[in-house]
N, C-alpha and C positions, 0 to 999 in steps of 0.2 A: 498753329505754329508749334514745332518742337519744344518742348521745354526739359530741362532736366531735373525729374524728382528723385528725393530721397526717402527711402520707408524702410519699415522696420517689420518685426512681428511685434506681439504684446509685453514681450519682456526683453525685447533689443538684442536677443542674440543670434535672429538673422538679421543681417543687414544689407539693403541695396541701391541702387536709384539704377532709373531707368529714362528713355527719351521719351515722352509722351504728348500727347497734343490732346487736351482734355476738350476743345470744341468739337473733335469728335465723336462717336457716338461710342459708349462704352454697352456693356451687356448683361441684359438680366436674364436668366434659363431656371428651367423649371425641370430639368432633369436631373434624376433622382442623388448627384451630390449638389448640385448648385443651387436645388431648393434645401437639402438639410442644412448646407453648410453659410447660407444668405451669400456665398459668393459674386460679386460686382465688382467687374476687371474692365480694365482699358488695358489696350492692345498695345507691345510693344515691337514692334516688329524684329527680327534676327541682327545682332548687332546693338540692339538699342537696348536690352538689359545688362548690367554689370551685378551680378553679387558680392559683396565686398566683404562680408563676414558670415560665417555662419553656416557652412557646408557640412561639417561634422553634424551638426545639430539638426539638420533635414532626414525627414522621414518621406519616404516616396511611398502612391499608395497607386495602383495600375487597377483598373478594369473594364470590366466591357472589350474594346479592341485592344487593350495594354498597350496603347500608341500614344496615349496623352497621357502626361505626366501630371502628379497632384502633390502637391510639396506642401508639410507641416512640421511647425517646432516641435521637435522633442519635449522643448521646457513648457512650452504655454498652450501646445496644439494650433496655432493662428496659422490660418490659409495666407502666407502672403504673394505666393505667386505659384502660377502652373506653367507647365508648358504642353503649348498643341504641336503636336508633329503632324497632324495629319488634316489637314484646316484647308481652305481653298486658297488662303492668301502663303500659304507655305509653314515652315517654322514659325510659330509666335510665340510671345509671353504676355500668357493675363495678372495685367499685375491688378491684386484689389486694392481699389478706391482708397477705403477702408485702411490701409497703410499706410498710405503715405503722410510726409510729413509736413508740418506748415501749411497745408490748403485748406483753409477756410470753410464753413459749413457752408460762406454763400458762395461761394466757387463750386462743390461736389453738389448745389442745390441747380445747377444750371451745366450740369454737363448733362450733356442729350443720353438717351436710352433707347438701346434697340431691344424689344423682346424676344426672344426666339424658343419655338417649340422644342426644345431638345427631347422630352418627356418622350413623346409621337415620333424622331428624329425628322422634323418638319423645319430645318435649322432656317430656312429662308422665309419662315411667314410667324409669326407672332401665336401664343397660344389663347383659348378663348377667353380663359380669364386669367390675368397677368397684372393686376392690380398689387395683389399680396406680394411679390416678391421684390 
């Protein structure tokens, strides 16, 4: 079920919430920024992000197809959300875990994991060893 969270970066001055349904399966990838940067996002579908502070302070970073978008503070560097434009389910936003606020270690200990090969771009099968991330 939907719910409305609110999250931050590390030093508060991005700020957002988003609709989220954390029984869903959120995501771990293994390519080459999602493993330097420990990124672990749930999906918020188009519509279901608001950014409410903090636009000036966002740094965008493009590569690979320069169609998905990579958003970090200025002030602390914190991943708190990307955007996919070019994904199966359409526009998204991954917002990471890792942000938001008020959810409990035993809440984020029980949201499902999907793994997916990004490294390979194998996005629909899991990669061999997906333990570490």
């Amino acid at each position: 079920m939907l719910q409305t969270y609110q999250g931050s970066c590390h030093c508060g001055a991005v700020r957002f919430e988003a609709d989220l349904d954390l029984t869903q399966s959120s995501f771990r990838c293994n390519c080459s920024i999602c493993r330097r940067t420990r990124f672990w996002p749930a999906v918020a579908l188009e519509g279901k992000f608001r950014l409410l502070a903090g636009q000036e302070m966002l740094t965008e970073y493009l590569f690979n197809t320069r169609k998905n978008q990579h958003f970090f503070c200025k002030q602390c560097g914190v991943r708190a959300f990307g955007v996919g434009n070019e994904t199966p389910m359409g526009k998204m936003y991954g917002i990471n875990l890792g942000c938001l606020e008020g959810v409990s270690e035993e809440v984020l200990s029980k949201v499902p994991v999907t793994y997916v090969d990004g490294l390979h771009e194998q996005w629909g099968q899991a990669p061999e060893f997906f333990s570490h991330l």
